[in-house]
N, C-alpha and C positions, 0 to 999 in steps of 0.2 A: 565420423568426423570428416569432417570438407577437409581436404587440405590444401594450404594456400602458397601460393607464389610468387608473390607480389603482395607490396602494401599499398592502399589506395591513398591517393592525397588526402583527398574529403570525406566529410559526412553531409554535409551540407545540404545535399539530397534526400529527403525521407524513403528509406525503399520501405514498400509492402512486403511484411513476410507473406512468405509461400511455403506451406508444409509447417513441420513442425520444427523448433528450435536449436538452432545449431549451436547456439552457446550452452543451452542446456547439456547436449550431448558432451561437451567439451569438458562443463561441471562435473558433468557421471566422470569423464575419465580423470579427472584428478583424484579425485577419492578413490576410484579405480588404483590407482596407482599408491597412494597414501596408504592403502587399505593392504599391501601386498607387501609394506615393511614389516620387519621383525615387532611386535609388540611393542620390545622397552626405546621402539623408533619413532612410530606413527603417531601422528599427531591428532587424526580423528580415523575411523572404522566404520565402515558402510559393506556389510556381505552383498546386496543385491545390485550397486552400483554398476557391475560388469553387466546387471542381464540390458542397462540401460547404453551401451558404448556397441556402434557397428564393431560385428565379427570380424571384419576384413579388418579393419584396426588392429584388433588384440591381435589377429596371427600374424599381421606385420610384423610387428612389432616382437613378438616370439619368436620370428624367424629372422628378423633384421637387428639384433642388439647394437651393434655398434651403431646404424642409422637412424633408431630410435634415440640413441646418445645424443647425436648431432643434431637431431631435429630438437630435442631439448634443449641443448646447449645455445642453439640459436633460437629459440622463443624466449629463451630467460636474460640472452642479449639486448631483446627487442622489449621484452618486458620487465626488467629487472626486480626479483622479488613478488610477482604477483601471484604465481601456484603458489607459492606458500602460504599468504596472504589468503585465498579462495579456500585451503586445507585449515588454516588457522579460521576462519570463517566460519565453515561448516563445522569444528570442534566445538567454540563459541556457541554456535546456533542450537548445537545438541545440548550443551551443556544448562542454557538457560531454560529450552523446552521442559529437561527432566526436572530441575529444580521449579518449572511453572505446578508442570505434573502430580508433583510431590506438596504444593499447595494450595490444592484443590483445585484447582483450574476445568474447565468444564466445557470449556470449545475450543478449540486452537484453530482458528483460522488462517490455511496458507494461501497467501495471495501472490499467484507467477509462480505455481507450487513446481514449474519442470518435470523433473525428474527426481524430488524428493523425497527420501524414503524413511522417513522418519515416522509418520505411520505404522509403519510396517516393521521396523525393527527398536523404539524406543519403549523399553516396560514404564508402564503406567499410562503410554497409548495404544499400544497392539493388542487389538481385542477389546478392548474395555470398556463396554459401554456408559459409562460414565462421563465416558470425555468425547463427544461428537467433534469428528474433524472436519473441515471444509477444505477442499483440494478446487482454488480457484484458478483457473488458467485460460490461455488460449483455445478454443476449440482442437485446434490439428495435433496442438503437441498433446492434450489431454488424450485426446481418441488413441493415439499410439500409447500414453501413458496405460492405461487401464488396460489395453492389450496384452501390456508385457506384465501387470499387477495379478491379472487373471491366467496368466502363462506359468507364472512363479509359483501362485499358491491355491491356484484351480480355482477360485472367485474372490470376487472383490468382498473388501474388511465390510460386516454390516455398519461398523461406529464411522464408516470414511464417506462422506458425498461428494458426489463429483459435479462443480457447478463450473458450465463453462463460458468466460467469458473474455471478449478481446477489448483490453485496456484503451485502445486509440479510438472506439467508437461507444463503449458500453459503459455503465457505471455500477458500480455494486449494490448499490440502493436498491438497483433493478431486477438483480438476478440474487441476491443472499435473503433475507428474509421469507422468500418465496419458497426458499428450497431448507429451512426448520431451523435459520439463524434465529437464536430466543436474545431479543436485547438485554431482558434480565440478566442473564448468566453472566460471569465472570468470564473471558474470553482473551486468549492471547493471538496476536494478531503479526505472521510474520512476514517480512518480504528479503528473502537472503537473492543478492542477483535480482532485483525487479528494478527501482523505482529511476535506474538509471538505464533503462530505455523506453521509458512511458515519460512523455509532457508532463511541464508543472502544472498545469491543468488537472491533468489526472490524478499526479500527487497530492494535490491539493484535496481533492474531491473523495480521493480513499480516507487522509487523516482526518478530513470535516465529518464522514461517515462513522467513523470509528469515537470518534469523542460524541455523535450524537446517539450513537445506538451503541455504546458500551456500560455498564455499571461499574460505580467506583472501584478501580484494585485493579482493570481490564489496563492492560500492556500492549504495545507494539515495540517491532523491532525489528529494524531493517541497517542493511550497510548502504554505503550511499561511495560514491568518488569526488575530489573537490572539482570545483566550478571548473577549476584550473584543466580537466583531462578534458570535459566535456566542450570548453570554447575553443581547444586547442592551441591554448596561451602555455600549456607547461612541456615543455622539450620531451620529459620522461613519457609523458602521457599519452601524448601525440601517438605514437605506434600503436597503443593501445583503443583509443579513438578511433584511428585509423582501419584497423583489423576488425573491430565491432562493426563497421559501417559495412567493409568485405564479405562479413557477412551474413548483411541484409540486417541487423538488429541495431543500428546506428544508437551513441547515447544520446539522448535526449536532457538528462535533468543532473546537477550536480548540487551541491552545496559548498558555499566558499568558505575557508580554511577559519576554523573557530566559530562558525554560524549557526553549529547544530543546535545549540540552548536554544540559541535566542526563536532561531526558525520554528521548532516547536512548541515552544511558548506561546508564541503568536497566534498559534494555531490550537491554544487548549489544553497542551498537555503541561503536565509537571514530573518532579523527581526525572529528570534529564538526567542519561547519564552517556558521555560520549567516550568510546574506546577508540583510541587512536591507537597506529601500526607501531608503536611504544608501547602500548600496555599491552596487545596482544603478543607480541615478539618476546617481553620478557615471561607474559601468563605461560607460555607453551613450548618455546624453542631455546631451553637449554640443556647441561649435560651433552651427548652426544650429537642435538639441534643447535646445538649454541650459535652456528656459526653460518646456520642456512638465514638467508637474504627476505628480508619483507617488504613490502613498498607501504610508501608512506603517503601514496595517494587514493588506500581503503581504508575507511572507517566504519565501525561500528554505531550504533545510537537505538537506545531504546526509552522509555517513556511510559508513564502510568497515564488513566482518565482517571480525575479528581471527581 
């Protein structure tokens, strides 16, 4: 994890990533940390998540508690509510793959997969060749992915392919059917953490792809932030903006506040259903969560092809 000392004004600037993804890593340590509450506390469970977060981190942080305190307490200032938010997230995301799983689902296609490890630890995908997974990503952050996949469990899943592709110049058309995407199959299609640092262009071009090479029952399902973080018109968000851009993965694409129906519609889909930080907050953060903070500038939204 980079760590940062300063917030930058702008995004305004497109930087070139270099290397592999530093939000990704950031993602691993939330669940890192989620994963390392008591049971009847956590709100989602990831065991491999730690092989995915720099060493020098954890033992910081092992040996620095109180400054690990503070450095939290001052990102949840800057960002209020959004680690919870990214943990209620990834609950969400598990929760909908097993129930895809469990109805018969037949590809799971992860698009801007990071550091996801859902592969690797959700029964009714680890192992099962039934259900071929596509792990789509960046080239840089991939290569170090599959490093730490082949580190953890001495080789890579046979049912897992690795397709690598960079969002800002490539298209899926290009690189998925090549590497054994069957347009027949029923096929769920995620993007947790992507489409809000990829171009509407791109966005576009992943949902056109997906409604034209999916079979009816085939789902997508991505969060998205409102328009409001990414122009830098919403005060809360602005940090958050701010900090994405710091490091090198600036947002690019938002959706404005109640647009998600309509947006997908337009584009094909149906059975729209949008989870705003209300439904997630009361789905998962009561009892001894009640009172942990969510923001209300993540939503959820997923979508069938007709």
């Amino acid at each position: 994890m980079q760590k940062s000392d300063s917030i930058m004004g702008s995004n305004d600037m497109k930087v070139k990533r270099k290397g592999s993804s530093k939000m990704a890593e950031l993602i691993a340590l939330h669940r890192v940390a989620e994963s390392a509450l008591p049971e009847s506390q956590r709100i989602c469970y990831d065991p491999y998540a730690v092989h995915f977060v720099d060493p020098e981190t954890l033992e910081f942080a092992r040996k620095n508690p109180e400054k690990t305190k503070a450095m939290r307490e001052h990102y949840e200032r800057l960002f209020p509510g959004l680690g919870n938010s990214i943990r209620a997230r990834v609950r969400y995301f598990d929760d909908f793959v097993r129930a895809a799983a469990g109805e018969g689902m037949e590809q799971l296609v992860i698009l801007g997969a990071g550091y996801d490890t859902r592969p690797y630890r959700i029964e009714g995908l680890k192992g099962n060749a039934n259900v071929k997974v596509f792990e789509v990503d960046h080239p840089e952050t991939q290569s170090l992915k599959k490093e730490k996949i082949e580190k953890i469990f001495n080789r890579l899943p046979d049912n897992v392919i690795y397709v690598p592709v960079d969002f800002e110049s490539e298209n899926i058309d290009q690189k998925l059917p090549g590497n054994g995407y069957d347009r027949s199959k029923k096929a769920l299609f995620l993007m947790e953490g992507l489409v809000m640092y990829i171009p509407h262009k791109a966005v576009d071009e992943i949902l056109s792809f997906i409604v034209n090479n999916s079979v009816r029952g085939s789902e997508v399902l991505f969060d998205y932030f409102l328009q409001s973080v990414v122009d830098g018109t919403s005060e809360t968000g602005k940090n958050m903006r701010d900090f994405a851009a710091e490091q090198g993965e600036p947002f690019l694409f938002g959706i404005e506040e109640g647009a998600a129906e309509a947006f997908l519609t337009k584009r094909g889909f149906s059975r729209v259903q949008n989870i705003t930080s209300e439904d997630y907050k009361r789905a998962y953060f009561h009892g001894v969560n009640k009172d942990r903070a969510v923001c209300s500038l993540l939503s959820f939204v997923h979508a069938a092809v007709e």
